[in-house]
Structure formats: structure tokens, C-alpha cells
C-alpha positions as CSV (number, residue, x, y, z in Angstrom):
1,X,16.0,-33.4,10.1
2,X,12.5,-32.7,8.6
3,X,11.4,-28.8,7.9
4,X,8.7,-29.2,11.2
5,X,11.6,-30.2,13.9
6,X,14.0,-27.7,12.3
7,X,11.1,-24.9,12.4
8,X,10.3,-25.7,16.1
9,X,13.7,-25.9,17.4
10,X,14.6,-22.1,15.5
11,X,11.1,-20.9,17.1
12,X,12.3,-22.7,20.1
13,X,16.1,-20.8,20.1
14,X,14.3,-17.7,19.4
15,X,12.0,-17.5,22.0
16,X,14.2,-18.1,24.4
17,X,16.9,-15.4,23.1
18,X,13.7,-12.8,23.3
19,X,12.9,-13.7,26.6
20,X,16.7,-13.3,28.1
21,X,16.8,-10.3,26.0
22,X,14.7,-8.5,28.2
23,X,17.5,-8.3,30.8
24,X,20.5,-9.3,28.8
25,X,19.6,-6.1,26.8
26,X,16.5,-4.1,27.4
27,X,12.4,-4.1,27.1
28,X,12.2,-2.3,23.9
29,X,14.6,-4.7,22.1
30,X,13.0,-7.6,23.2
31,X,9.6,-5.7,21.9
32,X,11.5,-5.1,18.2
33,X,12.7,-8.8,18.3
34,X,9.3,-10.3,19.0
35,X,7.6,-7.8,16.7
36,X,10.9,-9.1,13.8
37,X,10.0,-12.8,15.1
38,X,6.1,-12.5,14.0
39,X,6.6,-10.9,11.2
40,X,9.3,-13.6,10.0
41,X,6.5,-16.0,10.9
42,X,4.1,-14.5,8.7
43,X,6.4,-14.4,5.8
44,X,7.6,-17.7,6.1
45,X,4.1,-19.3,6.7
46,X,3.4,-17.6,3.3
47,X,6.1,-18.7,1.5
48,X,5.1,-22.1,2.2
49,X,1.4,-21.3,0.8
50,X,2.1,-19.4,-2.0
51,X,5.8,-20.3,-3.1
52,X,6.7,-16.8,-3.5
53,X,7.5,-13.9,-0.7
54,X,5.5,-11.7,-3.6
55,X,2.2,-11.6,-2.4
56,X,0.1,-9.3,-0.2
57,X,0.1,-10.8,3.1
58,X,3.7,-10.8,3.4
59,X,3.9,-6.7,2.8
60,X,1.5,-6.8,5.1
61,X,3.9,-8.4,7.9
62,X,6.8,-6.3,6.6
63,X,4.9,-3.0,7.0
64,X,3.0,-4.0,10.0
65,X,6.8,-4.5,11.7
66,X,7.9,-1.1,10.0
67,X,5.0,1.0,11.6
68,X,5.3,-0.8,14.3
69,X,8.6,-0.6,16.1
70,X,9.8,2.5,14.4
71,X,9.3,4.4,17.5
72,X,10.4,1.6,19.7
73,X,14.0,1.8,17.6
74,X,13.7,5.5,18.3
75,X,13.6,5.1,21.8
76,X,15.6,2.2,22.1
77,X,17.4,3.8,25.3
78,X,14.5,4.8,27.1
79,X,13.3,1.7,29.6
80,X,10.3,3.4,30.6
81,X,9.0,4.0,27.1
82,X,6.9,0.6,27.5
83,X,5.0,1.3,30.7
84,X,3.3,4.5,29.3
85,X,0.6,4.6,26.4
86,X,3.1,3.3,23.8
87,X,2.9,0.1,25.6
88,X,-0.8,-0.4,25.2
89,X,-0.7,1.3,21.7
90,X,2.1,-1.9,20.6
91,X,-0.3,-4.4,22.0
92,X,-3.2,-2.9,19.6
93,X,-1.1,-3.2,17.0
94,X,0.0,-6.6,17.7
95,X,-3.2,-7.2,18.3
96,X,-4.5,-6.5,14.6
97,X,-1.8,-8.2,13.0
98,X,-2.8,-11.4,15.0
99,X,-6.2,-10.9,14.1
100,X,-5.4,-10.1,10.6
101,X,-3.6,-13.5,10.3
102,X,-5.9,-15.6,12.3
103,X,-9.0,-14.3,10.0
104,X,-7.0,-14.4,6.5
105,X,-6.2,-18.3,7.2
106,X,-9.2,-19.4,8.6
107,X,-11.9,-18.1,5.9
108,X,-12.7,-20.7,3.1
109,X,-14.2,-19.7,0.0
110,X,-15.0,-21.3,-3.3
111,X,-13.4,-20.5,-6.1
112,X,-15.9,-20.9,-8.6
113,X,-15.8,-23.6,-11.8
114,X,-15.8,-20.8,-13.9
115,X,-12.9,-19.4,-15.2
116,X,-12.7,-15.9,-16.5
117,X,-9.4,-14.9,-18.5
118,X,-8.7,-11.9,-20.5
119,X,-8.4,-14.0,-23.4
120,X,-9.5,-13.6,-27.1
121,X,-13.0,-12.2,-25.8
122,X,-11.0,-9.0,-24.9
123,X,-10.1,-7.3,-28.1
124,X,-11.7,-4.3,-27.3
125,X,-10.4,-4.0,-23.9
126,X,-6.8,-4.2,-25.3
127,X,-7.9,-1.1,-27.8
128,X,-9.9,0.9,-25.4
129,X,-7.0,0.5,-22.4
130,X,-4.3,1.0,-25.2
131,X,-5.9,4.2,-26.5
132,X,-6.5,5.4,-22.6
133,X,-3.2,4.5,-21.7
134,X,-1.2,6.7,-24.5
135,X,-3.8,9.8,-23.9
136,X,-2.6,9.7,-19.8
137,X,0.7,9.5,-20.6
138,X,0.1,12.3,-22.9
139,X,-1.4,14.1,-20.0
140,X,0.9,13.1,-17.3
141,X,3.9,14.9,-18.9
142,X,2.1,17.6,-20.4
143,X,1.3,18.7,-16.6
144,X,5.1,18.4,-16.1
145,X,6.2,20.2,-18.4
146,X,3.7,23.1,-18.7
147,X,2.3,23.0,-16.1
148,X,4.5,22.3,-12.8
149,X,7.1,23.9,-14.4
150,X,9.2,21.3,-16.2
151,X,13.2,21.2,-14.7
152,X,12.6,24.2,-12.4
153,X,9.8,21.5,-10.9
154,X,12.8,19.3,-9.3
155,X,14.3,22.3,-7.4
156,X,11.4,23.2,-5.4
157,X,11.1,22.1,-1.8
158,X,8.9,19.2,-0.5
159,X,6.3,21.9,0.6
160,X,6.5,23.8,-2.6
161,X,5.6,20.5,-4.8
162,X,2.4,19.5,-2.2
163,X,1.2,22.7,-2.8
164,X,1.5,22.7,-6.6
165,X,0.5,19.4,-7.0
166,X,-2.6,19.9,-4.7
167,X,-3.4,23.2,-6.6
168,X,-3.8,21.4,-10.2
169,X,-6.9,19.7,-12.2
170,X,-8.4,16.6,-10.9
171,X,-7.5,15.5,-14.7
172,X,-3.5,15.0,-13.5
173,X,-4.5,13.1,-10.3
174,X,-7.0,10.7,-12.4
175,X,-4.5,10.0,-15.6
176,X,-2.0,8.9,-12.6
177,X,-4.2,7.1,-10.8
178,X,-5.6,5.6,-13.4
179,X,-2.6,4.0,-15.2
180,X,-1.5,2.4,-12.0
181,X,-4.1,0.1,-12.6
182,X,-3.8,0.3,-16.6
183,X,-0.3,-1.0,-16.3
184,X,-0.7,-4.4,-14.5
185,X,-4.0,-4.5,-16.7
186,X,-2.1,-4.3,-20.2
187,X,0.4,-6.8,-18.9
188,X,-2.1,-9.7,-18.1
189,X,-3.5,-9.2,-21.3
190,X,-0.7,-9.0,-23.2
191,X,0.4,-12.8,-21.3
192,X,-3.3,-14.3,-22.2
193,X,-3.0,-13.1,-25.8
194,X,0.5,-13.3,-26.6
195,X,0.8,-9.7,-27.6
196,X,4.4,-8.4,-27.2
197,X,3.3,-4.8,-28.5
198,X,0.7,-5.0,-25.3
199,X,3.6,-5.9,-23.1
200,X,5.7,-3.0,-24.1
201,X,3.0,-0.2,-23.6
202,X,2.6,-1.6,-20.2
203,X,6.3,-1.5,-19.5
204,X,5.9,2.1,-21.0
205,X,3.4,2.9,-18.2
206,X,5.6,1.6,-15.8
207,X,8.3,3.5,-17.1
208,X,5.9,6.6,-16.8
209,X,5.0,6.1,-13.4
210,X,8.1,5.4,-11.9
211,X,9.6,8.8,-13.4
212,X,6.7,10.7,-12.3
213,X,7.4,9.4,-8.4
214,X,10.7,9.9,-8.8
215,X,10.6,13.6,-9.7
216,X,8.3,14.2,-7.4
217,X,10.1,12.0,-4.7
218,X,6.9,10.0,-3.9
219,X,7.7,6.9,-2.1
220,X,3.9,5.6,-2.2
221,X,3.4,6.3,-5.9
222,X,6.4,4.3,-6.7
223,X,5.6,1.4,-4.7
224,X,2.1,1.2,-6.7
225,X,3.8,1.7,-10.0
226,X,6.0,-1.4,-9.4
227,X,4.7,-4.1,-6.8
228,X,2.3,-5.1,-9.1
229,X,4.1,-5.7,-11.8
230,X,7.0,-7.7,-10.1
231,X,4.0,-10.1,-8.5
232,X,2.3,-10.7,-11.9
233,X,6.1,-11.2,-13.4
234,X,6.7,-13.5,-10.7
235,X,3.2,-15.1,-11.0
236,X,3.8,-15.7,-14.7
237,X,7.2,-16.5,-14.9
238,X,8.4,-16.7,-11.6
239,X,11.5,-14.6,-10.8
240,X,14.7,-15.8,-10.1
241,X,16.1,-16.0,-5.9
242,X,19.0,-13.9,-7.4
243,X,16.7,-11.5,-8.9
244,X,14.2,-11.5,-6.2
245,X,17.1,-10.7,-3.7
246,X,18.3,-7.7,-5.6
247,X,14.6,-6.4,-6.0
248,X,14.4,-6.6,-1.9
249,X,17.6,-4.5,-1.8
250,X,16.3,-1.5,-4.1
251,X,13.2,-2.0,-1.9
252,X,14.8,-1.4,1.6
253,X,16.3,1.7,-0.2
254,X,13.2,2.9,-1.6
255,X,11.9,2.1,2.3
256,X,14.5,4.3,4.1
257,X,16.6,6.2,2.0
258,X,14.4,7.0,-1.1
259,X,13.6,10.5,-0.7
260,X,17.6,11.3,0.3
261,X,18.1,9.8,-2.5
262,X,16.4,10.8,-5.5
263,X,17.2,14.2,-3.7
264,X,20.7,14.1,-4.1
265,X,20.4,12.6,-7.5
266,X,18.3,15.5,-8.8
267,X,20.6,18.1,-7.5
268,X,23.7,16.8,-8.3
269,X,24.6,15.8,-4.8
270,X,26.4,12.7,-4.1
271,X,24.5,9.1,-4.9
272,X,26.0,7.3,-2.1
273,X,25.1,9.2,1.0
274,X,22.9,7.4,2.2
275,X,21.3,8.5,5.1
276,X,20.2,5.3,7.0
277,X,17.5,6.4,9.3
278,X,14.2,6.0,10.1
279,X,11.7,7.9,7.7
280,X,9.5,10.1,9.8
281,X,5.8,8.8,8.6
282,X,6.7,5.3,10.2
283,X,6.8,6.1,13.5
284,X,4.1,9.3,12.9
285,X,1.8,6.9,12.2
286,X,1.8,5.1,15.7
287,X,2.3,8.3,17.7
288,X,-0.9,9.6,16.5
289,X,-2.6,6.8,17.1
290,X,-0.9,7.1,20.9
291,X,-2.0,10.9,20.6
292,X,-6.1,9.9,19.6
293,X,-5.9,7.2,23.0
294,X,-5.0,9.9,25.3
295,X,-7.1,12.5,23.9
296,X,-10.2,10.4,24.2
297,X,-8.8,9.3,27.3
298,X,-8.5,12.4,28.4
299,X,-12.5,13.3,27.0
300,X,-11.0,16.0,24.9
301,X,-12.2,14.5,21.8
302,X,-15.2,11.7,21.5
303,X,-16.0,8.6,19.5
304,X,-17.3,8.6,16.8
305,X,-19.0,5.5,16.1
306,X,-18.7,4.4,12.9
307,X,-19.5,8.3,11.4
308,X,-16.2,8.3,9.5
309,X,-17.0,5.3,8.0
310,X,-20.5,6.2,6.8
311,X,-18.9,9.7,5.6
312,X,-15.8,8.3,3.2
313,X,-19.3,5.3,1.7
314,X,-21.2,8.7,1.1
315,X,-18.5,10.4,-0.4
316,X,-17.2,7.4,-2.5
317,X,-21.0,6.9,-3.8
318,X,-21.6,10.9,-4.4
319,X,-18.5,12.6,-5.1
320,X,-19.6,16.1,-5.0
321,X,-20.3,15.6,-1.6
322,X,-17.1,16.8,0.2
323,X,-16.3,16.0,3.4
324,X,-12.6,15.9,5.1
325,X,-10.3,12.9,5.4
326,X,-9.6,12.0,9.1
327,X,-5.8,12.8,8.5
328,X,-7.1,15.8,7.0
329,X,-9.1,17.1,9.8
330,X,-6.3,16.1,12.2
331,X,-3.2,17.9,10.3
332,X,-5.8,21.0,10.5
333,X,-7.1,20.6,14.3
334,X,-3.9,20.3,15.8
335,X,-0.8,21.2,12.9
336,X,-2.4,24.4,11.7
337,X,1.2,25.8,10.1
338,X,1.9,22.2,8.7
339,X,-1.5,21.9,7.2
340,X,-0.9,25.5,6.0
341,X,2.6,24.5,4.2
342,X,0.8,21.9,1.9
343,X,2.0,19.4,4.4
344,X,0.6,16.2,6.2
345,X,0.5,13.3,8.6
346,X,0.4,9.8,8.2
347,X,-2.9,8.9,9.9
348,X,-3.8,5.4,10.2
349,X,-6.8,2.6,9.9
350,X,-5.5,1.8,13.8
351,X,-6.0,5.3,14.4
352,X,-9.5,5.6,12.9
353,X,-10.7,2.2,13.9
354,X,-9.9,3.3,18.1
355,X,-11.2,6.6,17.6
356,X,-14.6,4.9,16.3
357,X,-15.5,1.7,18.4
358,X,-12.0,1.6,20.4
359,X,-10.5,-1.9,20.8
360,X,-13.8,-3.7,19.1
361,X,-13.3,-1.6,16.0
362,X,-9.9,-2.5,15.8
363,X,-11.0,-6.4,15.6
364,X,-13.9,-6.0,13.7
365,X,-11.8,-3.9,11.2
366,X,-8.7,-6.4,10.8
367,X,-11.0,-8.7,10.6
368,X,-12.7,-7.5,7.3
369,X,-9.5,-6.7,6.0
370,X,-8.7,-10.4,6.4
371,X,-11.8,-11.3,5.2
372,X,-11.1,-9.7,1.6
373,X,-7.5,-10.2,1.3
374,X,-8.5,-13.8,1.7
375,X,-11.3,-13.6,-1.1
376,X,-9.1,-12.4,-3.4
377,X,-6.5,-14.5,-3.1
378,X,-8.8,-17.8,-3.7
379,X,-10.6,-16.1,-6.5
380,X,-7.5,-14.8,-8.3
381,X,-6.7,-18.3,-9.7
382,X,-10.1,-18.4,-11.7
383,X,-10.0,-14.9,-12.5
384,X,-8.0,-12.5,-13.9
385,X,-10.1,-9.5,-12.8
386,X,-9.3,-10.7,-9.1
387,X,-5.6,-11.3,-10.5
388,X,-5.7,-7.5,-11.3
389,X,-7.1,-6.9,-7.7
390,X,-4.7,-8.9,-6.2
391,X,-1.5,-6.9,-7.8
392,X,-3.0,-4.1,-6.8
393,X,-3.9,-5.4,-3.5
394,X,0.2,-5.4,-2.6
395,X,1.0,-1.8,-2.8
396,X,-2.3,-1.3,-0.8
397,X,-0.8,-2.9,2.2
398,X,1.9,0.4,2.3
399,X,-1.4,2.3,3.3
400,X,-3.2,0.5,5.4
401,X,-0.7,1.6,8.6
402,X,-0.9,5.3,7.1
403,X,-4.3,6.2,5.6
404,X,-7.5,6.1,7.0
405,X,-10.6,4.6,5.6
406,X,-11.3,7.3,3.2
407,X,-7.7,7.3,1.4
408,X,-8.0,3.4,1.3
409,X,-11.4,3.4,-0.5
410,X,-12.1,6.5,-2.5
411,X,-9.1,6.6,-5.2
412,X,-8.8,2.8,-5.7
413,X,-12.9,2.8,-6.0
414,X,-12.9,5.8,-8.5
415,X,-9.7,5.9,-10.5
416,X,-9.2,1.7,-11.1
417,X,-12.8,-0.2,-10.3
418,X,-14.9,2.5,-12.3
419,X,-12.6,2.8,-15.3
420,X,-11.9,-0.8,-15.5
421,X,-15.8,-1.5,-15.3
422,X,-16.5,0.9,-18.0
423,X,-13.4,-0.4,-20.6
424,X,-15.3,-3.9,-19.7
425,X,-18.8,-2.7,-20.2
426,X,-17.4,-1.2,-23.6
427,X,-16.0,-4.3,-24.6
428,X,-18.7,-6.5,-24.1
429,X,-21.1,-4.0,-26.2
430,X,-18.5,-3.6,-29.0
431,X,-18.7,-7.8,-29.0
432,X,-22.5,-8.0,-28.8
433,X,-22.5,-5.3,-31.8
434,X,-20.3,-7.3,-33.3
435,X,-22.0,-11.1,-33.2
436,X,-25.4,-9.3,-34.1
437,X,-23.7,-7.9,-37.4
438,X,-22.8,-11.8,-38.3
């Protein structure tokens, strides 16, 4: 039996178990399993592509199902749950994923003829990044220790650390930003130039990184610290189905359980209680976006037509211009005592794209986003500064169902474009320097 018939007769089989589970079982479990059955689509559709699960449009489909059908799970009981707003808010987001798909597969682009490596060309890069790199590690752990407090750091409540960390120099925020790009950065060029010494300061970053998120129980930091560096493994060497099915297991942990977790590590609690639930920014995500329909539904709050957009471009270009995130004026607006705490909710790009254009933001906006995830997937095969974008491109997809335009563009603009420009820009004038002194 060929792969097509076997394909079509599963889709086939599962089809029909959706439909009967609608009265075999309920509404909202049909609505997880066709929600499971697209995303399964996605990831196997891209699997044939690519030949690897480790790429971004597959995180895309897995976190698109996450964000999607958390609240469905949570009201799994409740057979009217689907004829209120949450009915039309599941088919915007089913909507987007479709358009998402359907845009990402049908743009064609050129690759170009030329081919741009970070070869032998790149000695400077490799000394400027390498120098970088140990000075923000340097600062990373002197804000630890020193400044956050050191062990008495761990102790303190999730409030307590928002606060703190919010309260410090931009200097902390930009080393860590900064070496989440450095990191997959010193690994390509350590694999174009054969430098094993490269390799370990990257894995030295990593390590870096990951203990940061982890005493600070950050589930988003330590997805950036790592995907990357699993895809370009993977894209390099390719990683093992063994290997690649224990990395999916520490992933669903870091998913649900991570913050009980690390929790219970740091204070001497016990490491196996896991507490399988769903973590509360996955299905915050789509009830705000259910909260924005009915207040501009309701004419309590307008549209905004494209203004949040133009805001986070002015920002991004000027950054002492100051203006406040969407998530941050909503926390603010309407969770006075949680924005007070150092707290926050987990607005989203579905969110921001209905409360500017309604339903034709949402499809001009997915439609972008498939637009440039498409771009750099062609052009990462003839360059290694769009195979650096496309690492990074993976963790991204984590925050594209909770951030808004703003947190999407600003950091990744500021803290890996600009200083990757200028170690480049350095590089090729230490080189022209260089060739004119011959």
C-alpha cells in the first residue's frame, strides 16, 4: 500500500471518528480532535518537506493546537461552551492557522545563486562574538549574584522576581537577549570553520541561558535558549528518532509542568510531582481575545486601525519614544492589582490583529507571517544569516499566540538584528583594513 492510499484512508478513519464524536461524546471533543487532526496534518505535511519535525512551521501547528483548545479542555463538560463567543473566537483561530498554511506553501521565492557562509571571511566575527559573548556572561551572573540577590533570589515568589527583574538595568535584559542569538551564531561558525573551541563557547552560552530560565522559572526564555540549537544540531548532523523522541518528552514537561517543576527542585520539594495541568497563559491567551470581541462588540472599546502597528514601527525605529505594549495597556485597564504585583497576561497577535481591522486583519496578518516564514526558509539554504533567522524563527512561534506586535518585533529587532549587523559591519572593516595593509 503506497504512503498516498495509507494517508487518505487514516484522514478518511479520522474524519469519520470526529464527526460521530460529536454525539458519541460531545461538541467540544470533537472541536479538540479536529483542532489535534490539523495540527497532525501540518506536522506531517512538513516532515515530508523538510525531513525533520524541527522546524518552524511545525511549532507553529503544535502551539497554534496548545492556545487553541486549552480552554475547550477546560470546559470539556460544558455543551454550550461552543454556541457563545468562544465558538466564533475557535473559528478565528482556525481560521489563521489555515491561512498561515495556505500562504506559507503557496509563496515561491528564489533562492539566489549566491551563496553566503560564515566561512574563512569571518575571522573577526568569530573574535568580536567571542569577546561579546564572555563579557554577557560576565554580566548575566554578576546581576545574579549581586544584584538579584544570589540564593536568596530562588525563594522569592513569582511576583517578587517580575518585579525585581523589571526594576534592574536595560544592561541585564540586553546581555540575555543578546546571547540567545550569539549562541546559535557561535555554533554555525564554529561548523563552517571547524573550530571546536567556537563550539564549546556556544554550548557555554547555552549552558548560561538555560540556568538563568531555570532560576528564574522562565518557560519562554528557555525555549529560545534551546530550539535553536537542537534545529541547527539537527540541521547539521541530524539527530537520532531515539534522541529526537526524548527531546519531545523534556519538551511536553517544559510545556506543562515546567514551572512546578523547577519549583519543587529549587526548594527541595519532591521532583516527581508533577502536576499535569493546563498552564494558565494557554487558555488566557484566547479568553482575551474572547474578552476584546465582546468589548468592541459591545462599543465599550473601538478599533484601532492599524495605530498599534504604526506605534511598536515608531518605537522600534526611535527607542526613546515610549509608548505601551497592547498587553501592557490591557493588564493596566482592566487587572489594575495584577499589573500592580509585577504581574501580566498573555495578549496575543489574534487579539491585536481583531482589535485593529477585525476578521481582515486577522488574514492580512497570518498572511504576512506566512509570507516571511516562507522567505526564510528558501533563503536559509544559501545563507547562513537566514540560517541564524531561521533557528531563531522556532522559538518565535511560542510568541506569536501570546505577544502582540510590539513584543514580536522590538527585542528580536534590537537585541539580535542590530548587534549581529554591527559584529558584521566590524568584520568586514577589519578585512578591508586588512587587504589594504597587503
Amino acid at each position: 500500500m503506497s504512503k498516498d492510499i495509507k494517508y487518505l484512508f487514516i484522514t478518511i478513519i479520522s474524519l469519520i471518528f470526529i464527526f460521530c464524536s460529536v454525539w458519541l461524546v460531545g461538541i467540544n471533543f470533537a472541536v479538540i480532535m479536529l483542532s489535534l487532526f490539523i495540527c497532525l496534518n501540518i506536522i506531517y505535511f512538513e516532515k515530508q518537506k523538510q525531513k525533520s519535525i524541527i522546524n518552524p512551521v511545525t511549532f507553529i501547528g503544535l502551539f497554534w493546537f496548545l492556545y487553541t483548545n486549552a480552554d475547550f479542555i477546560n470546559n470539556i463538560d460544558n455543551s454550550s461552551y461552543l454556541k457563545n463567543v468562544s465558538g466564533y473566537v475557535y473559528f478565528l483561530y482556525t481560521l489563521i492557522i489555515v491561512i498561515f498554511y495556505i500562504a506559507y506553501s503557496t509563496f515561491s521565492f528564489s533562492p539566489g545563486k549566491k551563496k553566503y557562509t560564515f566561512s574563512s571571511t569571518h575571522e573577526w566575527t568569530i573574535k568580536i562574538a567571542s569577546s561579546i559573548s564572555l563579557i554577557l556572561i560576565s554580566v548575566q551572573y554578576y546581576y545574579l549574584i549581586f544584584v538579584f540577590g544570589g540564593w536568596d533570589f530562588i525563594f522569592l515568589s513569582k511576583g517578587e522576581r517580575t518585579l525585581l527583574i523589571s526594576g534592574v538595568s536595560i544592561i541585564y535584559t540586553a546581555s540575555s537577549q543578546i546571547l540567545y542569538m550569539l549562541a546559535p551564531l557561535m555554533y554555525i561558525l564554529s561548523k563552517r570553520n571547524r573550530l571546536r573551541s567556537i563550539k564549546y563557547l556556544s554550548y557555554l552560552m547555552i549552558f548560561s541561558n538555560v540556568t538563568i530560565s531555570l532560576l528564574i522559572i522562565d518557560r519562554s526564555n528557555l525555549l529560545i535558549s534551546i530550539l535553536p540549537i537542537i534545529f541547527l544540531k539537527d540541521h547539521f548532523n541530524k539527530i537520532s528518532n531515539y534522541l529526537l523522541g526524548l527531546l519531545s518528552i523534556g519538551a511536553f514537561i517544559i510545556l506543562i509542568d515546567f514551572k512546578n517543576l523547577v519549583f519543587n527542585i529549587l526548594n527541595n520539594s519532591s521532583v516527581f510531582s508533577l502536576n499535569i495541568k493546563i498552564p494558565e497563559e494557554f487558555f488566557v491567551s484566547f479568553s482575551i481575545t474572547k474578552d476584546i470581541i465582546e468589548k468592541l462588540e459591545s462599543n465599550s472599546i473601538e478599533y484601532l486601525y492599524g495605530m498599534s502597528y504604526l506605534e511598536t514601527l515608531l518605537t522600534t525605529l526611535i527607542p526613546f519614544v515610549q509608548v505601551d505594549a497592547l498587553s501592557t495597556w490591557y493588564v493596566k485597564t482592566y487587572y489594575p492589582s495584577i499589573y500592580n504585583s509585577g504581574g501580566g497576561l498573555a495578549f496575543s497577535s489574534v487579539a491585536e490583529s481583531v482589535l485593529n481591522f477585525g476578521i481582515v486583519g486577522i488574514l492580512i496578518y497570518f498572511i504576512l507571517i506566512g509570507y516571511v516564514f516562507k522567505s526564510v526558509a528558501i533563503k536559509k539554504d544559501n545563507s547562513d544569516l537566514f540560517l541564524l533567522f531561521y533557528s531563531l524563527l522556532i522559538p518565535m512561534t511560542y510568541k506569536l499566540f501570546r505577544s502582540e506586535f510590539y513584543s514580536l518585533i522590538k527585542t528580536p529587532v534590537w537585541f539580535w538584528i542590530m548587534p549581529l549587523l554591527l559584529i558584521l559591519l566590524l568584520n568586514s572593516l577589519f578585512n578591508s583594513v586588512k587587504m589594504k595593509g597587503k
